[in-house]
C-alpha positions as CSV (number, residue, x, y, z in Angstrom):
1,X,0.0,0.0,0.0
2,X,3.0,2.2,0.8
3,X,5.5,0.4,-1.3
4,X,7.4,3.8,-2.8
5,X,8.5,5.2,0.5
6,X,10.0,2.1,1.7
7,X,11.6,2.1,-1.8
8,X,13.4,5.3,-1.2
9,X,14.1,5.1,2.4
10,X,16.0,0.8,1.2
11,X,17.3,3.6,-1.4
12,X,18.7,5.8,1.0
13,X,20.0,3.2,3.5
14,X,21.8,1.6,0.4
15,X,23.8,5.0,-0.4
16,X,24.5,5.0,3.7
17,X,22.8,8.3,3.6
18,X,19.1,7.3,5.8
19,X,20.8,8.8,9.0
20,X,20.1,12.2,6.7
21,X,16.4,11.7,7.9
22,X,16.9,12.2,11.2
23,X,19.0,15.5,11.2
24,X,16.3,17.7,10.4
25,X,15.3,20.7,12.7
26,X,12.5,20.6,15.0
27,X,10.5,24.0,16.4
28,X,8.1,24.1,19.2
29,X,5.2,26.2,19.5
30,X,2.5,26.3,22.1
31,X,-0.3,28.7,22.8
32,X,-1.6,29.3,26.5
33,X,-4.5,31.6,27.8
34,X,-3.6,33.3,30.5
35,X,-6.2,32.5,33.3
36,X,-7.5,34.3,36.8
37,X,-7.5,32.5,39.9
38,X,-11.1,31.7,39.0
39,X,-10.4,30.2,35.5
40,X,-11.7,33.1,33.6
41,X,-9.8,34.9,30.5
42,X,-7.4,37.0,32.4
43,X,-8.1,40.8,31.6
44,X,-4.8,42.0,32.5
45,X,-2.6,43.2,29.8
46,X,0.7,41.3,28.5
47,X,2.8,41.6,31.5
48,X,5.8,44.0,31.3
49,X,8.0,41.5,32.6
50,X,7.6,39.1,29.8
51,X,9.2,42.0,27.4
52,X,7.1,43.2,23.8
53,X,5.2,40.7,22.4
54,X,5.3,42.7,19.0
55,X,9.2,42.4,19.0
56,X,10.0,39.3,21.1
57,X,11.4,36.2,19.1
58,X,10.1,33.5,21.3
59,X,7.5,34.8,24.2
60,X,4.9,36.9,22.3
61,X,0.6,36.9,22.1
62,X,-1.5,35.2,19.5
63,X,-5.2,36.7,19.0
64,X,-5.8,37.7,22.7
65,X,-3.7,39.9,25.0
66,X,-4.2,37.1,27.5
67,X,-3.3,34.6,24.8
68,X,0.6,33.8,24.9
69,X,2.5,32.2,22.3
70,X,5.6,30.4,23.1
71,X,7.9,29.4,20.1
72,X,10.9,27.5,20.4
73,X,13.6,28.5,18.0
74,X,14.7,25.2,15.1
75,X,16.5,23.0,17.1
76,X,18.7,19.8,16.0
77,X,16.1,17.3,18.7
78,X,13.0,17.5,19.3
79,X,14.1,16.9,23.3
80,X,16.4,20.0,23.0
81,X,13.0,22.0,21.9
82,X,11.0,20.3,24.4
83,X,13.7,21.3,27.1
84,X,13.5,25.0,25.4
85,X,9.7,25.2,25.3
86,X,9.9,24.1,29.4
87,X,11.9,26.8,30.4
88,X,10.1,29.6,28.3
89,X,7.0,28.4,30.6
90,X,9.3,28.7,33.6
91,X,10.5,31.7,33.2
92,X,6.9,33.1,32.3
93,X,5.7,32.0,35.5
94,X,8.0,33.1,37.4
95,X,6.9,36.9,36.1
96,X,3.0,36.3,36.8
97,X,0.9,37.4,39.7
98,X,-1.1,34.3,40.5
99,X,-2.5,33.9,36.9
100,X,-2.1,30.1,35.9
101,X,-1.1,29.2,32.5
102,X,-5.1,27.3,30.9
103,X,-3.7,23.6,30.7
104,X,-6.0,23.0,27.8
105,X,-6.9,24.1,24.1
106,X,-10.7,24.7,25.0
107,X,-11.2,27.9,27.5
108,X,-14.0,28.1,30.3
109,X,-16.1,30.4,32.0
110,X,-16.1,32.4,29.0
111,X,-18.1,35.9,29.6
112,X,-19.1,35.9,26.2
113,X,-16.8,37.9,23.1
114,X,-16.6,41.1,25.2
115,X,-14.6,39.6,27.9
116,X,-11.7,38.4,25.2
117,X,-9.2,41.3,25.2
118,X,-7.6,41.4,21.7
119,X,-4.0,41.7,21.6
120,X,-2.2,45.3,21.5
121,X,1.3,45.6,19.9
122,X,2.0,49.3,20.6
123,X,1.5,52.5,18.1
124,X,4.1,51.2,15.4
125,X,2.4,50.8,11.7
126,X,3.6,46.8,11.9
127,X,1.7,46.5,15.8
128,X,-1.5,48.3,14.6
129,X,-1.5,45.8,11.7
130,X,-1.6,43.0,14.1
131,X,-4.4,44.5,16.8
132,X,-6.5,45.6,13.3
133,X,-6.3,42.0,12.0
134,X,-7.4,40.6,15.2
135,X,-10.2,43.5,15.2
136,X,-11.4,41.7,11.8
137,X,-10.9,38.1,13.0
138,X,-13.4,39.4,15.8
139,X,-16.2,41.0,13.6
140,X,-16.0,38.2,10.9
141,X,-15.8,34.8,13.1
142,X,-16.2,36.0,16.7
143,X,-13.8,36.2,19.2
144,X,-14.4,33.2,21.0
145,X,-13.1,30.6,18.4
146,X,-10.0,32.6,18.6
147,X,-9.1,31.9,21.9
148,X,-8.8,28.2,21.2
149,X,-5.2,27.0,21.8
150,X,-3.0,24.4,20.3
151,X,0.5,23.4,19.7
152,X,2.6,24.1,15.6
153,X,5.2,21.2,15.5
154,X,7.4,22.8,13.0
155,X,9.9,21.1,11.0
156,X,12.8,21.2,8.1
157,X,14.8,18.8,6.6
158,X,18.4,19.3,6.2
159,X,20.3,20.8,3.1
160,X,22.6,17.7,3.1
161,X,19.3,15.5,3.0
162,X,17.6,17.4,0.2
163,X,21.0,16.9,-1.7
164,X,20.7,13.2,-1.5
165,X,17.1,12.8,-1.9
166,X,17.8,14.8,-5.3
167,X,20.7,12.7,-6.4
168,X,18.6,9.8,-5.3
169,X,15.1,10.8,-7.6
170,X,17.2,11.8,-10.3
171,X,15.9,15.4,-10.4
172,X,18.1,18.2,-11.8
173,X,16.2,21.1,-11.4
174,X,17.5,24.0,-9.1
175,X,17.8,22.8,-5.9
176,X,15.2,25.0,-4.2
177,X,12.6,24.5,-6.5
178,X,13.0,20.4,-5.5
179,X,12.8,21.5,-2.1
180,X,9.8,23.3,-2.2
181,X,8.1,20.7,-4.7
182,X,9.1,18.2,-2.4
183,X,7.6,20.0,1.1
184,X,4.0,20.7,-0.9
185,X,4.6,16.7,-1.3
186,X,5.0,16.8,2.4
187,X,2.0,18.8,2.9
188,X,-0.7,17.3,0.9
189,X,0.6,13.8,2.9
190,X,0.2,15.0,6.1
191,X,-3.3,15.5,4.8
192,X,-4.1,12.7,3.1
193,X,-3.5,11.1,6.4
194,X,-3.4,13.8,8.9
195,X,-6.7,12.5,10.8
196,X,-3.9,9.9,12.3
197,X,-3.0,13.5,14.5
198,X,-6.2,14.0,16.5
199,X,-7.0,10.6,16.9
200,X,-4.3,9.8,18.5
201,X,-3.8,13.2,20.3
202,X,-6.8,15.1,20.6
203,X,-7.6,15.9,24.4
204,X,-10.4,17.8,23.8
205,X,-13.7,15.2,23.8
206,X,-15.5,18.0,25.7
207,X,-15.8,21.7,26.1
208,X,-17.5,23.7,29.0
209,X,-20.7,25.2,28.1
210,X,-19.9,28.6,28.7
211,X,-17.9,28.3,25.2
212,X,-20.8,27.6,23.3
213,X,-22.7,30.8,25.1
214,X,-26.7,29.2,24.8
215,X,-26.1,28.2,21.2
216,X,-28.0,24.9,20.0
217,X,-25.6,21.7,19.9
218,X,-25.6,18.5,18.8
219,X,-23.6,17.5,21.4
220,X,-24.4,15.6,24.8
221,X,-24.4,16.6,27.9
222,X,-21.7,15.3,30.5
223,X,-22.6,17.5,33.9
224,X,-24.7,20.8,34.6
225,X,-21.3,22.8,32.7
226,X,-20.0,20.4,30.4
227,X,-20.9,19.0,26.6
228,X,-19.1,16.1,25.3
229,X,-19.3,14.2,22.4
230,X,-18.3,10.3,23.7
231,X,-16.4,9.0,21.0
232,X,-14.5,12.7,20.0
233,X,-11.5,13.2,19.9
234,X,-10.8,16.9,19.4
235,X,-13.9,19.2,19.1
236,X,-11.1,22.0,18.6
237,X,-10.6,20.7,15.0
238,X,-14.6,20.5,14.6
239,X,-17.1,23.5,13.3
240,X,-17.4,24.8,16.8
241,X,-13.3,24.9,16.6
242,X,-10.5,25.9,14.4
243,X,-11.8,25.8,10.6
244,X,-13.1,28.6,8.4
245,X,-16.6,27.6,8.6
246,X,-17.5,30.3,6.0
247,X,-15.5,29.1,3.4
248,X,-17.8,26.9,1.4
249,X,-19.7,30.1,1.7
250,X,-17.0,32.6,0.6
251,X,-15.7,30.0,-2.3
252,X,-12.2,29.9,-0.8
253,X,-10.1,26.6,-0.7
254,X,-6.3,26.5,-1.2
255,X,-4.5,25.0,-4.1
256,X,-1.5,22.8,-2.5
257,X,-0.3,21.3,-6.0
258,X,2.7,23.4,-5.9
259,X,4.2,26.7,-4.6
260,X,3.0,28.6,-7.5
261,X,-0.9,27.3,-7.2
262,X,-0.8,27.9,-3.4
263,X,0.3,31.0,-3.9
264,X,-1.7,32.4,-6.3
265,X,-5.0,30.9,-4.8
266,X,-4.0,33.1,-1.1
267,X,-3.4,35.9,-3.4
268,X,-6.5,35.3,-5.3
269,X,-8.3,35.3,-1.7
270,X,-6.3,38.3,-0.3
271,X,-7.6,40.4,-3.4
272,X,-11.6,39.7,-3.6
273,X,-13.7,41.3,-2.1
274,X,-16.0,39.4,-0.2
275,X,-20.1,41.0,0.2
276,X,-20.2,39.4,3.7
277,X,-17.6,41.0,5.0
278,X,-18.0,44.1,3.3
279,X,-21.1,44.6,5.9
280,X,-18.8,45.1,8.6
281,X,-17.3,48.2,6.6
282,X,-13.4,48.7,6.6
283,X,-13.2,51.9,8.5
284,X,-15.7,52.8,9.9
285,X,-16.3,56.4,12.3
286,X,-12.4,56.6,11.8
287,X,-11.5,53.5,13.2
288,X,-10.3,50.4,11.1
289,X,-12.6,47.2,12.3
290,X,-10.6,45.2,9.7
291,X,-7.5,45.4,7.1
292,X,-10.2,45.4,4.2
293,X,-12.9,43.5,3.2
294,X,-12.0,40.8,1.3
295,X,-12.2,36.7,1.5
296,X,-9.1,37.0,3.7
297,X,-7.3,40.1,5.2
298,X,-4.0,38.5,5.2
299,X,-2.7,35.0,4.2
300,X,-2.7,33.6,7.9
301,X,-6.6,33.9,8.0
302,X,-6.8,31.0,5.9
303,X,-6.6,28.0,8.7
304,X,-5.1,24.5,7.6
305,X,-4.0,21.8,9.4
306,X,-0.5,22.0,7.9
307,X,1.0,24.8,6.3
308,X,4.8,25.9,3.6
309,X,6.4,28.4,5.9
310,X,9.2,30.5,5.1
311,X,10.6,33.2,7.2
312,X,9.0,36.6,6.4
313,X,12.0,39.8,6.0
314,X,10.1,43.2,7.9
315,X,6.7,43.2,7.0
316,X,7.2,41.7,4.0
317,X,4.0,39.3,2.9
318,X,4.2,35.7,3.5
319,X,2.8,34.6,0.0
320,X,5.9,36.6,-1.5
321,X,8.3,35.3,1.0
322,X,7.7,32.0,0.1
323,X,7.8,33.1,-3.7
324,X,10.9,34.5,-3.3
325,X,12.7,32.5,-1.4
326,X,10.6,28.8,-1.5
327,X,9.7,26.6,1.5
328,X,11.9,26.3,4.5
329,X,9.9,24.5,6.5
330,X,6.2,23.0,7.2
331,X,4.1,23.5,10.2
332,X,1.9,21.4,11.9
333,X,-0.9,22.4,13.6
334,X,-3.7,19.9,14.2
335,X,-2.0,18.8,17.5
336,X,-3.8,20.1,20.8
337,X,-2.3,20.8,24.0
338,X,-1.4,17.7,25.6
339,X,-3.5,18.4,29.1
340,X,-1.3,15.3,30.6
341,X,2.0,17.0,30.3
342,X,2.9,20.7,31.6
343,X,5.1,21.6,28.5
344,X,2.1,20.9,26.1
345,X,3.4,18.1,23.9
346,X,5.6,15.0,24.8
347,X,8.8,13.5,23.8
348,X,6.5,10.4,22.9
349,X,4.6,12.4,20.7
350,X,7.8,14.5,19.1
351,X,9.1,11.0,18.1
352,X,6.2,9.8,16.4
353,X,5.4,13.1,14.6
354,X,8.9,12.9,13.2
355,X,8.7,9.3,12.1
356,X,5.5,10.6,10.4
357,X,7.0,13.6,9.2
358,X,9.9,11.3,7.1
359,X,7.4,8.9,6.1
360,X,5.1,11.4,4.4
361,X,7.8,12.7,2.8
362,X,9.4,9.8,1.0
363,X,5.9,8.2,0.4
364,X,4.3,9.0,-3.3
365,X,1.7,12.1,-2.9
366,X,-0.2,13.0,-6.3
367,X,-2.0,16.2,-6.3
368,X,-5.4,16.2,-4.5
369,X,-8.3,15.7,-6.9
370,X,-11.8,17.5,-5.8
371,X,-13.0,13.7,-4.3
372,X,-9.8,13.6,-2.2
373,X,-10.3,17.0,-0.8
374,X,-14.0,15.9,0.2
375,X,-12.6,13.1,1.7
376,X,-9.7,14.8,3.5
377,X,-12.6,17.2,5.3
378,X,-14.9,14.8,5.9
379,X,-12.0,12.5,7.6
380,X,-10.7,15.2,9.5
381,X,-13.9,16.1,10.5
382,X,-14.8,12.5,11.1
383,X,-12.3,11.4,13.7
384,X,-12.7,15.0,15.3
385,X,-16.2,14.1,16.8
386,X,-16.2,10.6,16.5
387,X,-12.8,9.2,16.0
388,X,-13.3,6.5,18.9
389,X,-16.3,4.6,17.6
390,X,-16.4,1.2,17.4
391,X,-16.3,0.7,13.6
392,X,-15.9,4.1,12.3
393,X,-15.4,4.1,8.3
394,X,-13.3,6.6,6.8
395,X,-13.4,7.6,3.1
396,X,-10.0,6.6,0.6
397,X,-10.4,6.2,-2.7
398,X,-14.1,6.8,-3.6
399,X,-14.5,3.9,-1.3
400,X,-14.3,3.1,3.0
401,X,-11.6,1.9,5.3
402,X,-12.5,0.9,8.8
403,X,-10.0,3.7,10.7
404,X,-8.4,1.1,12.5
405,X,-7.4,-1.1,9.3
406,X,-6.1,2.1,7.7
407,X,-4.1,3.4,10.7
408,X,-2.4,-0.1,11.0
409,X,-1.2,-0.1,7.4
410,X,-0.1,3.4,8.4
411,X,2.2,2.5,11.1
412,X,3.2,-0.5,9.9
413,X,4.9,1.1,6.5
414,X,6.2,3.8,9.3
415,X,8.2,1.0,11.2
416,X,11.4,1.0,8.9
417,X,11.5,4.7,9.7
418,X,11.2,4.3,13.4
419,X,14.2,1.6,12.9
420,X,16.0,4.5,11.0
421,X,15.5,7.0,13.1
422,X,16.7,4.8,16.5
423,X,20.2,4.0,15.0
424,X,22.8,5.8,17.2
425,X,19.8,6.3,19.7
426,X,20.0,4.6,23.3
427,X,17.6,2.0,22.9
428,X,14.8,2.0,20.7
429,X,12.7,5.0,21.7
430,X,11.1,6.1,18.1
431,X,9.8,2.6,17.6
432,X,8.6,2.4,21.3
433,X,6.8,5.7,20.4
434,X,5.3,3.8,17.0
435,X,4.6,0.9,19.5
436,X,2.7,2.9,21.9
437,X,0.2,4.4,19.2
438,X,-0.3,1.1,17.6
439,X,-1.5,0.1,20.9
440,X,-3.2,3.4,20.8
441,X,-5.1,2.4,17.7
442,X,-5.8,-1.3,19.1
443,X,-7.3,0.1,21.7
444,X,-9.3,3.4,21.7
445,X,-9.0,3.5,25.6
446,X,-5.6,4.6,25.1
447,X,-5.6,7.3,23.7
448,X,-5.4,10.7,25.5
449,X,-8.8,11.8,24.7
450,X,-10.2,8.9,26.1
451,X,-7.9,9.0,29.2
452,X,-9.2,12.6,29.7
453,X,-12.7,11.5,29.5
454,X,-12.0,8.8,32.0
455,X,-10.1,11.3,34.7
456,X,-13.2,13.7,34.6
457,X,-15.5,10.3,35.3
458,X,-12.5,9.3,38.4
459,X,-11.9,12.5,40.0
460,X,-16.3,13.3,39.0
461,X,-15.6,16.6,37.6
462,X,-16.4,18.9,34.5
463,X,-14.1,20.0,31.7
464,X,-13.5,23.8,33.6
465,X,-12.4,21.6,37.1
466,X,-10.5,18.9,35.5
467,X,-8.8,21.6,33.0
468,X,-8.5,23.7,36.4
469,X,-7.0,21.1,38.4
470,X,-4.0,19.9,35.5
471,X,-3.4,23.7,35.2
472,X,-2.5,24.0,39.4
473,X,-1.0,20.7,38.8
474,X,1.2,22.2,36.2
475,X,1.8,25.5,38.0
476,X,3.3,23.4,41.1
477,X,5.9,21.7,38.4
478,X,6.9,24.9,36.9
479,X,7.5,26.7,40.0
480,X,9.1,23.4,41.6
481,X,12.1,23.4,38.8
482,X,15.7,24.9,39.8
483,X,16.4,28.0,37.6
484,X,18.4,27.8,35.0
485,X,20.7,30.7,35.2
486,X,22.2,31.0,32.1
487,X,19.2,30.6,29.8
488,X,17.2,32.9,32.2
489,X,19.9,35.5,32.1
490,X,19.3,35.2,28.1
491,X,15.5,35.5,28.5
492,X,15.8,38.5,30.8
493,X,18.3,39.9,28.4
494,X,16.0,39.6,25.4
495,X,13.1,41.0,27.5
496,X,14.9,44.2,27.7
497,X,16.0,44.0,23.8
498,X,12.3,43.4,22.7
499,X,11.0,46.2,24.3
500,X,14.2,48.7,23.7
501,X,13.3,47.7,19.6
502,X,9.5,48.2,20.0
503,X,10.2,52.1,21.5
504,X,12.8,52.5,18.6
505,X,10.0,51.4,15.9
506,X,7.5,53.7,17.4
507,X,9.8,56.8,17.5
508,X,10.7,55.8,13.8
509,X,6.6,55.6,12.8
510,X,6.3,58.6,10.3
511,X,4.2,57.2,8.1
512,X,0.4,57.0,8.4
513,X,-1.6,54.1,8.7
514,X,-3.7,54.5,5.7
515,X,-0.6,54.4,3.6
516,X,1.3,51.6,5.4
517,X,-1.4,49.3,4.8
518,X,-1.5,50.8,1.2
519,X,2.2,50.2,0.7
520,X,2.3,46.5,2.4
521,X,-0.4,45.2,0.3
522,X,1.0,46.8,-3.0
523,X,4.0,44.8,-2.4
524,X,4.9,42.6,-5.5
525,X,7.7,40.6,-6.8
C-alpha cells in the first residue's frame, strides 16, 4: 500500500545516507491563555515583565492579550526543543501574579466575546496591523473561536538531506525549486493522512458550556457545565473549533499542487472582495474594524492543518516570501495541547510526529483531486467528533476503510522509519513511540482523549475543574524546577532588547496608517 517510501528510504540506506532523515530541525510552539485564579480569560494586559510581544522572538501573544505564544527557535532534537519550550514556561511564570497558564486548548467560564481582550502591539504601523487583523478576525468569526489553543510542530529537513534525496530521484532542477516541490509533497501527505494527528492526540472530547454561550448543539451533555461528544476526539478541530466555517460560503479553498498554485489561490483570496464582510465596513467612524474587506485580510486567515512556511523579512507578505525564497519549513498544527504534560506536547509524541513527518515525505503524494479534498474534510472532521467509535469508516479512494485497518497499514509502513530513526539512539525510543500508538489504535481507551474522559468520570468533575486542576497541577511543576541561570539571564536579556526595539519602531513611525497598509499590500515581486 506504501511500497514507494520504503523504496526510497532501502534507497537511502543503500547509499548510507538514511541517518540524513533524522538530522532535520525541530521547532516548538504552544499557545496558552492566561487565566485568573477563578479560571476566567485573564483581563490584564501582557505583562511587562515578559518584554514586547510585537518584538520578542520566542514569548509573544496570539489573537488575545491574554493569549501567549511560546515558540521555540529550530533546534537539532525534538528533546532539546522540548527542554527550550519548558523553560520559556518557567520563566513566564516566574513573572505572573497568581494567573495560571489554561492547561487545555478549549477555554471556560467564558463571559461571552466582550470579555476576550484582543491583543495590543503598541502605536508602530507593523503593531497596529496586528491588533486591526485581530479586530477583523473578531467582527468576521467571533472572538471566541480565537481563543482556542493548540500546539505548531514545526519542522525542516536538512540541506545535506535534500541533496541526497535529489541525487537519489534523479531530479536536476534548481535545488530550491525540489525543495519546495518536495515539502507541498509533504504537505498534501500530512493530509491525506493527517486524521492519524487528533486521533491519537486530541484531548479535547469536551468543552464547558460557557464556550458555546446558549447556542444549539448536537452534542451531549456530561454534567450541569459540560458537553461532550463520547467518542471525540478533538472538538477543537470540529465546526465549533479551528476551521473557516465560512468558506464553502465565501468560495475559498487553497491550491496545495505546488508553490506557484498555493500561492496564487491566497493571493486570489487576499484580493476579492468578499459582500459578507463588506457589511462590517473597513473603517468605519475613523476606526479600522478590519484590514479590508476581502475573503481573507492577510494570508494567515486562511486556517489549515499543515501549512509551507518560510521566514517573512520586515513586513514583508508571506505569500511573496515564500515566492521569493521557497519553503523552509512546514508546520503542523492539528495537534492540541497535551492536558497530561505541563510543557504541552511530549517527547513520545515529538518522536512519532517525526517518524511521520519522514514517512510522508518519502511516500508517493499525487496532487489532491476535488473527491480527495471531500474526503480529506470529511476524515478530518470525522475522527474529530467521532474518531473512537467502534467501527468508524473513513473515506479513501471513492470507497471506505475501517480507521483502524487504515491506521495499522499506516504505522506498519512507518516502522522501517522508526528503525532508522533509533540508530545511534539509546535503545529503541522512536519505535517504542510507534509501538505505543499502535496500541493506541488497538485500543481506543488509550488514547489521551479517552484518558481525559476517563479522569473527569474518576476524580467526578467537569471540563473547567478537571482543566483547572491539570493547570494547578502544572503550575506546582513549573515553579518546583531549579532555575536555570544561564538561559534565564538570556530571557531576561531579550526581554529588555524586545521592548528597547518596539520604543525605537515607534519613534521611527512617520508614516500613516492608511498608507502603510496601502504600501504592504501593493507589495509585489
Amino acid at each position: 500500500m506504501y511500497s514507494l517510501a520504503k523504496q526510497r528510504l532501502t534507497a537511502l540506506v543503500g547509499n548510507g545516507r538514511a541517518t540524513l532523515l533524522k538530522s532535520g530541525l525541530t521547532g516548538l510552539e504552544k499557545e496558552s491563555l492566561r487565566v485568573a485564579a477563578d479560571g476566567g480569560i485573564a483581563q490584564t494586559p501582557h505583562p511587562v515583565a515578559l518584554g514586547a510581544a510585537l518584538t520578542h522572538p520566542w514569548i509573544t501573544t496570539d489573537y488575545s492579550e491574554a493569549l501567549l505564544e511560546f515558540i521555540t527557535p529550530p533546534l537539532e532534537t525534538a528533546a532539546a526543543a522540548l527542554d527550550y519550550l519548558r523553560d520559556l514556561q518557567h520563566f513566564v511564570y516566574l513573572q505572573l501574579d497568581g494567573e495560571l497558564l489554561w492547561s487545555s486548548s478549549m477555554p471556560c467560564v467564558v463571559a461571552g466575546g466582550a470579555s476576550i481582550p484582543i491583543a495590543r502591539y503598541g502605536t508602530s504601523n507593523s503593531g497596529l496591523m496586528k491588533t486591526v487583523y485581530r479586530r477583523g478576525l473578531g467582527y468576521r468569526y467571533g472572538r471566541v473561536m480565537q481563543v482556542i489553543a493548540g500546539v505548531h510542530y514545526n519542522y525542516s529537513f536538512t540541506t545535506d538531506f535534500w541533496l541526497a534525496y535529489q541525487q537519489l530521484e534523479g531530479d536536476t532542477q534548481p535545488l530550491q525549486a525540489f525543495i519546495s516541490e518536495h515539502y507541498f509533497a509533504l504537505v498534501r501527505n500530512l493530509q491525506r493522512f493527517g486524521w492519524l494527528i487528533p486521533y491519537l492526540f486530541g484531548t479535547s472530547p469536551a468543552v464547558c458550556k460557557s464556550f458555546l454561550a446558549g447556542k444549539q448543539t448536537t452534542l451531549q451533555e456530561f454534567n450541569e457545565n459540560t458537553y461532550y461528544s463520547p467518542h471525540a476526539t478533538s472538538l477543537r478541530m470540529c465546526d465549533i473549533g479551528y476551521q473557516n466555517s465560512l468558506e464553502n460560503e465565501v468560495g475559498f479553498k487553497a491550491n496545495y499542487d505546488s508553490l506557484d498554485t498555493y500561492v496564487a489561490s491566497l493571493t486570489r483570496a487576499i484580493e476579492t472582495p468578499s459582500p459578507r464582510f463588506e457589511m462590517i465596513g473597513v473603517k468605519v467612524d475613523g476606526i479600522y474594524r478590519q484590514l479590508n474587506s476581502n475573503m481573507l485580510q492577510i494570508e494567515n486567515e486562511y486556517y489549515s492543518s499543515v501549512r509551507p512556511k518560510q521566514v517573512p523579512e520586515f513586513n514583508e507578505k508571506p505569500s511573496l516570501a515564500l515566492q521569493r525564497r521557497g519553503v523552509r519549513y512546514v508546520e503542523l498544527r492539528s495537534l492540541d495541547i497535551n492536558v497530561f504534560d505541563p510543557r504541552g506536547i511530549s517527547e513520545t509524541q515529538c518522536r512519532f510526529i517525526e517518524t511521520f513527518m519522514a514517512f510522508c515525505q518519502l511516500q508517493d503524494s499525487p496532487v489532491i483531486s476535488d473527491l480527495e479534498r471531500k474526503e480529506i474534510d470529511y476524515n478530518l472532521d470525522a475522527v474529530a467528533y467521532r474518531g473512537r467509535e467502534p467501527g468508524l469508516l473513513l473515506q479513501h479512494n471513492g470507497g471506505t476503510l475501517p480507521l483502524q485497518h487504515w491506521a495499522g497499514k499506516l504505522c506498519a509502513a512507518m516502522q522501517p522509519f522508526a528503525a532508522v530513526l533509533d540508530e545511534n539512539e539509546h535503545g529503541t525510543p522512536y519505535q517504542q513511540a510507534l509501538q505505543d500508538q499502535r496500541a493506541a489504535i488497538a485500543d481506543p481507551g488509550k488514547t489521551l482523549s479517552a484518558q481525559v474522559l476517563a479522569a473527569m468520570r474518576k476524580h467526578g468533575e467537569g471540563y473547567f475543574h478537571f482543566a483547572k486542576r491539570m493547570s494547578k497541577q502544572h503550575q506546582r511543576y513549573f515553579l518546583a524546577l531549579e532555575e536555570d541561570a544561564a538561559q534565564f539571564k538570556v530571557f531576561s536579556e531579550t526581554v529588555r532588547q524586545s521592548l528597547q526595539q518596539q520604543s525605537t519602531m515607534e519613534a521611527a513611525n512617520h508614516e500613516s496608517f492608511d498608507d502603510y497598509l496601502k504600501n504592504y499590500f501593493a507589495q509585489t515581486l
